[in-house]
Structure formats: structure tokens, C-alpha cells
N, C-alpha and C positions, 0 to 999 in steps of 0.2 A: 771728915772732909776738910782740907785746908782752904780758905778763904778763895785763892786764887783758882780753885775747881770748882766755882760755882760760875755758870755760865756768864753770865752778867757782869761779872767782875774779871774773867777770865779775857771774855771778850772787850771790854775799856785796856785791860793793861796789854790785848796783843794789838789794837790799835794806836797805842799808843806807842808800843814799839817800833812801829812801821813806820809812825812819825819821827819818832827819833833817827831812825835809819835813814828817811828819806834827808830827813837835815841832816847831819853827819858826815852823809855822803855828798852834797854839796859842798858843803861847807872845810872839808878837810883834805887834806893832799898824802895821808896816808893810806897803811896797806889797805884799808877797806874801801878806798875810793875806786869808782871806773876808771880812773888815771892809771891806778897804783896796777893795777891788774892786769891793765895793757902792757905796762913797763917790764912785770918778769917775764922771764927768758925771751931778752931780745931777741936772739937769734930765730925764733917763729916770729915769722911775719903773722898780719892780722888782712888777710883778706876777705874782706865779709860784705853782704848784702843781707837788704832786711826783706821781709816776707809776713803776710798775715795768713796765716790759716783759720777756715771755717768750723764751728765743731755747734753741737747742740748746747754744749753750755754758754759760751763768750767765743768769741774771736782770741785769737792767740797767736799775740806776737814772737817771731822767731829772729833768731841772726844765724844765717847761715854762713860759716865757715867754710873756703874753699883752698885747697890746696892746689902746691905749684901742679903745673900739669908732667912736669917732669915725676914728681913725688907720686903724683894716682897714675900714672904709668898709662892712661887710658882716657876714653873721648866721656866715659858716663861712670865715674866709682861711685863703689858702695856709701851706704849712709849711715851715719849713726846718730841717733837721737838722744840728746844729755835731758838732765831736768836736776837742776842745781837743790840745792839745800838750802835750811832756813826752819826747819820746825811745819813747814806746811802753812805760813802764816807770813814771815818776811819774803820780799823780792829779790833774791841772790844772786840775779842771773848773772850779772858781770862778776862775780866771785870766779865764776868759771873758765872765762875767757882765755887762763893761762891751759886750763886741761882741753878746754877747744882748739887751740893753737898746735898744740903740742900732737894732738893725736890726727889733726887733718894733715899733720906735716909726716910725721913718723908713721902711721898706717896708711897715707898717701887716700885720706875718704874726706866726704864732705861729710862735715858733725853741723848738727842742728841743735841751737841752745834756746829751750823753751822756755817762754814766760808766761807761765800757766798761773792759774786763777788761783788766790789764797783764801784760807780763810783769816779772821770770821766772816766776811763779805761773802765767798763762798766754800761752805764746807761739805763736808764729804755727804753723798758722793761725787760732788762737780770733780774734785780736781782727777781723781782717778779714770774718770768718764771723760775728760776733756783732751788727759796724757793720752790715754787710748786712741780717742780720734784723729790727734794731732798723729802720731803715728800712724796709724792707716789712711791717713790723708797720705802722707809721704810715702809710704808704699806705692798709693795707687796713681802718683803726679808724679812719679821721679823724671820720668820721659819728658816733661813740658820745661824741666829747670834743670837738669842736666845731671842727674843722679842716677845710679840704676837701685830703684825701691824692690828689688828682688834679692837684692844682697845688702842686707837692712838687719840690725842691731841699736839693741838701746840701753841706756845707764844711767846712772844718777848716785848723787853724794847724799847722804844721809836721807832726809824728805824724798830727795829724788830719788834714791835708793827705793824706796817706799812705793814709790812712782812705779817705777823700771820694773819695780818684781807685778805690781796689780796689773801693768800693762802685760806683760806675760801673762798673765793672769788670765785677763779677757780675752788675749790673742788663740788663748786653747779653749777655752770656753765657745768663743765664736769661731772660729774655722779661720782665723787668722788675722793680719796678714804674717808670713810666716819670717821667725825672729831667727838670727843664728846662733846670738850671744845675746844675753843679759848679766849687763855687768852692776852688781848689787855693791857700791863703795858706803860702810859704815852706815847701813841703813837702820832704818826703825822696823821692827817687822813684829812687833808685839806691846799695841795697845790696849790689851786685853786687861793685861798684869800692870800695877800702876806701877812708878818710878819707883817709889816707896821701897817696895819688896824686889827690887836689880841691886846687884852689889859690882860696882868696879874693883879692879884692881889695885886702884891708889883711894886715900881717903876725900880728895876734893874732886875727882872729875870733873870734865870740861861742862858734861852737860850734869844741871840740876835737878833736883825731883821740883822743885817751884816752876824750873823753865816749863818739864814736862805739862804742869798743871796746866799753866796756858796753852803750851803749846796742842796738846790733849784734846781741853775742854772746847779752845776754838774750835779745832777740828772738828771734834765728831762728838760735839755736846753730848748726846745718849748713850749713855754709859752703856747701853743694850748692842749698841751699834759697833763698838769699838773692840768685839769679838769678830766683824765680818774677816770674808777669805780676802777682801781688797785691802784690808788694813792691817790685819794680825793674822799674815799664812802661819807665822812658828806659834803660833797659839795653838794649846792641846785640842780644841774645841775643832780648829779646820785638819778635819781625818779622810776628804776626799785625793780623790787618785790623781796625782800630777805626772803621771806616765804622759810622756811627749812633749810638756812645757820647754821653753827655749833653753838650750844650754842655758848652765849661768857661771860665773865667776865671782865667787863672794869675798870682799876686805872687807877686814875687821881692824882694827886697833887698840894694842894690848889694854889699855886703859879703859878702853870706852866702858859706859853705862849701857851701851846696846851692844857690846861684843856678844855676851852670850845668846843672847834671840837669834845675832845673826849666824852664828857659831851652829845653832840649831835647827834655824832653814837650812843650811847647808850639809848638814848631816840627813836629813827632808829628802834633801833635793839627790844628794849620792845614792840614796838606797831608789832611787827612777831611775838612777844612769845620766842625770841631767847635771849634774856640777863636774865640768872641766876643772874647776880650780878654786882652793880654799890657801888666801895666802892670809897670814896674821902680820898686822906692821910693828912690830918690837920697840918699844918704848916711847908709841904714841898714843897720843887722845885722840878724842871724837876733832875732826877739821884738822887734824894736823899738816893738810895740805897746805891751807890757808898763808902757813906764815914759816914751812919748814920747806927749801925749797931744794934739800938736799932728799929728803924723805918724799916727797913731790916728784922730782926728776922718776926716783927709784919707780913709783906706784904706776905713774903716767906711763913709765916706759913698759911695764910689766901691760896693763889694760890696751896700749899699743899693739902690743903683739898678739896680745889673744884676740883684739877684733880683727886685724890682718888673718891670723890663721883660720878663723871666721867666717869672713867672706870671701875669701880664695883658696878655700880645702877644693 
């Protein structure tokens, strides 16, 4: 066991991270700031209001993204629920803001960008209990805020990815509320199997087995835990029936350190009838969103379409 997988020490370096990130992000005018974020692809406007939702774990803060009314073509659209990345431990949400923008405009929906609880402060199960609620909240209030929660989809980038698939998870589990699309972008879907034993494609990938260790051990300190169906579905270990789970559309990136997990839910999810769509991104890493905005455009536009076709089949 590496130094950084032992709880104690896992949990000082992911808060520490978190401090670095909060400072950083003050303090800098580059791509990682909420400045930076807002600034790509001008031509999306940022129309947003902020909201707290109720849930058993914390309160969670949302920014809800609204599109022109010309775009949702309609007095109440569909909703889609994002849950940004970060390892399950940093605050990314404005990371997002450009694929918020992008898809309230081009699939003409109001997207909901969650800033759901981390760890080590709080780890699993809060955050996948909390993504859950947060989404059945919006289901069951889209009428009060001007949404319609019955043509309701949800997604996430790596973590959020994570997110997006447990929250499908639960939604069949409990009798709903019912999802059209789950969109899985470069998720983690196998903390069973350590980083150690994943092989990328290139020799330095973006994400490290040291990141994993913190990222990991915050999460879900009990190495016993980190086989559940909430964290690790492409784990050999979860053999239950997902006949009926929500569509899903799985991105992967050639390079990535979790291309193959995801590569492998998604073959999971074909043999239910549940995956519309397995696209690979050709000669990117894990986040290549973040700072490629030709390869960004391509992705954003592709998750566009398939939530439109979604909630207006």
C-alpha cells in the first residue's frame, strides 16, 4: 500500500488540494478560473439563477441554466442534471459552465449544474445519496421553476460521470423518477480494481495512480466498500439485472486511465438494450474538455443531440 492510500494521509493531501484549488482559483485569471470558464464560447450566453435544494445529506447548491425561449421552443423544457468532475473530493462546478451554456442553448433545456458534497468531509455514501435526491427533487418541482421534471436526464464528467450512472442506479432501484438519458462523459466506474493494475494508452496519462490513491481512499476509505453497485457497476462483482436503467451514452477518451471500466459498462449496459451510444474521442486524455475547445465543441455538440432526441422522441 502506497503512503497516500492510507486514510489519514490520503485525507490531509485531498484537503489540501481543495485549498490549493480554492486559492488558485482566486487568485488567477487563467483557464481554471470562473472568469476563464465563463469566457469560452462567447457566443452562449450565461443566463442563470441560483437555487438550493433540500436532500438528507446537506443542502445543495445549484445554478440553474436557462435558455433563450426562442431555443426551448416552449413555456416549461426538459431538464438536465450535470455533476462536474474532480475526483469526488475538489469543487469543479464552474469547470462546467461552458458545457452548461452550450447544451441549454443547442438542445434548447434548462441544465442544472450541481455542487454536491465532497469528500473527505463527506464520503461515500453521501454524495451518491445526495446526486440522487437532488435529482428527484427536480423531477418532482419542475412545475414551481418552470421546467418540465418529466422529460428529465442527467450527466456528469468523470466523478460526475460516477454520479450520473449511481443516480440511474437508484432511480431503478426505487421506482424512479424516471431518466431518458444518462450521459456517462469519462467516468470512473471501477474502484474495486486499484489504479495500479489500469493500463492507458500512452505512458504518462492525465490521471495518476497517486491521484487515484487520494482520490480513492477520500472517497470510500473501506477498501470493502469500493466494490458497491454505487461506485464500481463495471466491477465483476456487481452481476445484478439492469434490464430497464436509463438509456445511457458513454465517452471515453483514447488515452484515458478509465477508458477501459468505461469501455466495459458500456458493453454491461448493450447486452439490457440500455446504451444508445458508445463514442471513443481519438487522441484525447481524461478532461480533455477542459482546455481543447475544438474537441469540446465536437463532444458538447454530439451530448446535445442525444439529450434533444431524449426528451422529444
Amino acid at each position: 500500500m502506497s503512503l497516500l492510500a492510507r486514510p489519514a494521509v490520503a485525507t490531509l493531501a485531498a484537503k489540501t488540494m481543495q485549498r490549493m484549488t480554492l486559492l488558485a482559483d482566486r487568485r488567477s485569471s487563467g483557464r481554471g478560473s470562473a472568469a476563464a470558464s465563463h469566457a469560452r464560447f462567447p457566443e452562449y450566453p450565461r443566463t442563470v439563477k441560483e437555487l438550493t435544494i433540500p436532500t438528507s445529506v446537506a443542502e445543495a447548491r445549484v445554478t440553474v441554466y436557462l435558455p433563450a425561449p426562442e431555443e426551448a421552443g416552449e413555456a416549461a423544457p426538459p431538464v438536465h442534471v450535470n455533476f462536474h468532475g474532480g475526483g469526488y473530493v475538489i469543487s469543479l462546478t464552474e469547470m462546467d459552465d461552458p458545457l452548461c451554456r452550450f447544451l441549454a442553448a443547442q438542445a434548447g433545456i434548462v441544465v442544472i449544474n450541481v455542487d454536491y458534497v465532497v469528500a473527505p468531509q463527506h464520503p461515500f455514501p453521501a454524495p451518491p445519496r445526495q446526486a440522487y435526491e437532488v435529482v428527484r427533487w427536480v423531477a418532482e418541482h419542475g412545475a414551481e421553476h418552470g421546467w418540465d421534471g418529466g422529460r428529465l436526464t442527467v450527466g456528469g464528467q468523470s466523478a460526475g460521470g460516477g454520479l450520473a450512472a449511481a443516480v440511474a442506479r437508484q432511480a431503478l432501484e426505487e421506482g424512479g423518477p424516471a431518466i431518458a438519458l444518462q450521459v456517462l462523459h469519462y467516468p470512473p466506474l471501477d474502484l474495486a480494481t486499484g489504479a495500479r493494475h489500469k493500463r492507458a494508452a500512452v505512458d504518462r496519462p492525465m490521471l495518476r495512480p497517486w491521484m487515484a490513491d487520494i482520490f480513492d481512499t477520500s472517497y470510500v476509505p473501506d477498501v470493502r466498500l469500493r466494490a458497491d453497485r454505487l461506485v464500481s457497476p463495471a466491477h465483476s462483482s456487481d452481476t445484478a439485472d439492469l434490464t430497464g436503467i436509463a438509456p445511457a451514452l458513454v465517452i471515453t477518451a483514447e488515452y484515458d486511465l478509465l477508458r477501459a471500466e468505461a469501455e466495459s459498462y458500456a458493453d454491461r449496459l448493450r447486452k439490457t438494450g440500455s446504451l444508445v451510444g458508445h463514442h471513443d474521442v481519438a487522441g484525447a486524455d481524461h478532461g480533455y474538455d477542459g482546455s481543447d475547445d475544438e474537441k469540446a465543441r465536437e463532444t458538447y455538440a454530439l451530448i446535445a443531440r442525444h439529450v434533444r432526441e431524449a426528451v422529444r422522441s
